[in-house]
C-alpha positions in Angstrom: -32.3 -22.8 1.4 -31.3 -20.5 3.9 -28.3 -22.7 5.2 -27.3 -22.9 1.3 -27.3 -18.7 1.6 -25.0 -19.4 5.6 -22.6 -21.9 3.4 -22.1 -19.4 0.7 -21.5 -16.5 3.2 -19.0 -18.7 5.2 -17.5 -19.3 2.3 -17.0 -15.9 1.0 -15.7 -14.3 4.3 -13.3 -17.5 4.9 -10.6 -15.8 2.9 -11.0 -12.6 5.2 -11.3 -14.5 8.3 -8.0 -16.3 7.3 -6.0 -13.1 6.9 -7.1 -11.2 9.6 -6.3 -14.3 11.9 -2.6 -14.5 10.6 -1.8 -11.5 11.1 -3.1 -10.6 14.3 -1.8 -13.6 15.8 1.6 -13.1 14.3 4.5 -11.5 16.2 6.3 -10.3 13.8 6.1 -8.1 10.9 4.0 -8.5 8.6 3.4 -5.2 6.3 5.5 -6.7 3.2 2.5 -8.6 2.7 0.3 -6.0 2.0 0.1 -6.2 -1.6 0.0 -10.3 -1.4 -2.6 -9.8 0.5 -5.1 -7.5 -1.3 -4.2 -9.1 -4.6 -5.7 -12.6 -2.9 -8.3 -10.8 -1.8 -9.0 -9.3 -4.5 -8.7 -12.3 -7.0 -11.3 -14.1 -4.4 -14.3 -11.6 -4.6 -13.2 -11.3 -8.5 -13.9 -14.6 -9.2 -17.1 -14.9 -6.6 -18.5 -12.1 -8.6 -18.1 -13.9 -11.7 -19.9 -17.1 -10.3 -22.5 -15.3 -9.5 -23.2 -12.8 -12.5 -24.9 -15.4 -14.7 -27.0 -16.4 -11.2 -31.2 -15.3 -11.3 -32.3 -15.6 -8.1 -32.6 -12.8 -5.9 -30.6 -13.8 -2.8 -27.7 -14.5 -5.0 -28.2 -11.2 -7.0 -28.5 -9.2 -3.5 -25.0 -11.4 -2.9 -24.0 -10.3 -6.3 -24.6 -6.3 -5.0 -23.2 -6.8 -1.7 -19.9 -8.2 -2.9 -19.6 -5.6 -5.5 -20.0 -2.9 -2.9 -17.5 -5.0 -1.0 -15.3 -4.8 -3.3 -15.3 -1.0 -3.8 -14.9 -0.8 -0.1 -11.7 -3.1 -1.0 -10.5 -0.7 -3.3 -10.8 2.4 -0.9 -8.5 0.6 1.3 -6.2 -0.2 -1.3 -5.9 3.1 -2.7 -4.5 4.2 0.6 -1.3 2.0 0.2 -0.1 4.6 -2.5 1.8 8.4 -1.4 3.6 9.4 -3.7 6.0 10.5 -1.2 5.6 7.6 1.1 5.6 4.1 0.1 6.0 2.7 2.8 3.7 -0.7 2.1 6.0 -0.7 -1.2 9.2 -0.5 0.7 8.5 -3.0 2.8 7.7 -5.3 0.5 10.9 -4.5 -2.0 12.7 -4.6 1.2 11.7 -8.7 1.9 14.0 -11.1 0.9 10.6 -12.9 0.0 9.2 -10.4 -2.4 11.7 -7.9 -3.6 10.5 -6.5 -6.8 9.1 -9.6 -8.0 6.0 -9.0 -5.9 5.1 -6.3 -8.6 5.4 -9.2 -11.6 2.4 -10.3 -10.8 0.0 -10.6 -13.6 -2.8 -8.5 -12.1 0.0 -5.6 -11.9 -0.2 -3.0 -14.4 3.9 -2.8 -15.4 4.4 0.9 -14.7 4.2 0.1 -11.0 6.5 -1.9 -10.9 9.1 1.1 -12.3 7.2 3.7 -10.4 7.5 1.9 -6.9 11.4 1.2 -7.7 11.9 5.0 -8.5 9.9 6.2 -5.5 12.5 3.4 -3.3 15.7 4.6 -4.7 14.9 8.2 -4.7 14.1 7.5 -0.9 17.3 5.4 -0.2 19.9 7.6 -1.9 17.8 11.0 0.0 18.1 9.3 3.6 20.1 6.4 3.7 23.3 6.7 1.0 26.2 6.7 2.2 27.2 10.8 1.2 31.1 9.6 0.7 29.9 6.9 -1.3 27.8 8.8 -3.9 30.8 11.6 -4.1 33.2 8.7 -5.1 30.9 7.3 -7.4 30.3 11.0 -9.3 34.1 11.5 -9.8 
């Protein structure tokens, strides 16, 4: 029984173990995949918490608990990828040629991000980076 409990564990923090690995072995950037990230991570303790919701015994309900808790812990994290004034984790990834703003289409988005993190990148490009002569042609 108690290597069943080791298996399920392993298999749990495989995801995490995954991540962490490709990124800290990576030599190059790698913050445009925040949000790919936690939304994986996310959609893998979802869906372990739902396996084990029906479950009775009490090392999978003390699972149950600690993967809930886990996933608040998740959530804490996540909650820090959003300033209002400085997106940078939503830059980056609008930025990729490999995300762009489709990375917000994703199904567990709610839709007003998607507009929200656009404004918060344009407001930010045409304050810093827009071309001043540019913008007084295009007013005329």
């Amino acid at each position: 029984m108690e290597w069943k409990q080791i298996e399920y564990l392993i298999q749990i923090t495989y995801a995490y173990c995954q991540f962490c690995d490709a990124i800290s072995k990576s030599k190059g950037i790698t913050i445009h995949n925040v949000f790919a990230i936690y939304d994986q991570l996310f959609n893998h303790l979802e869906d372990t918490i739902m396996k084990l919701w029906c479950k009775h015994t009490s090392w999978k309900l003390s699972m149950l608990f600690a993967l809930e808790a886990a996933k608040r812990k998740l959530s804490d994290y996540y909650s820090k990828t959003y300033h209002k004034h400085s997106d940078i984790y939503s830059s980056a990834a609008i930025l990729s040629p490999e995300f762009k703003l489709a990375i917000f289409n994703i199904a567990s988005w709610e839709k007003e991000w998607k507009l929200t993190y656009r404004c918060h990148f344009l407001d930010l490009f045409f304050t810093h980076y827009a071309d001043s002569e540019l913008l007084d042609m295009n007013s005329n």
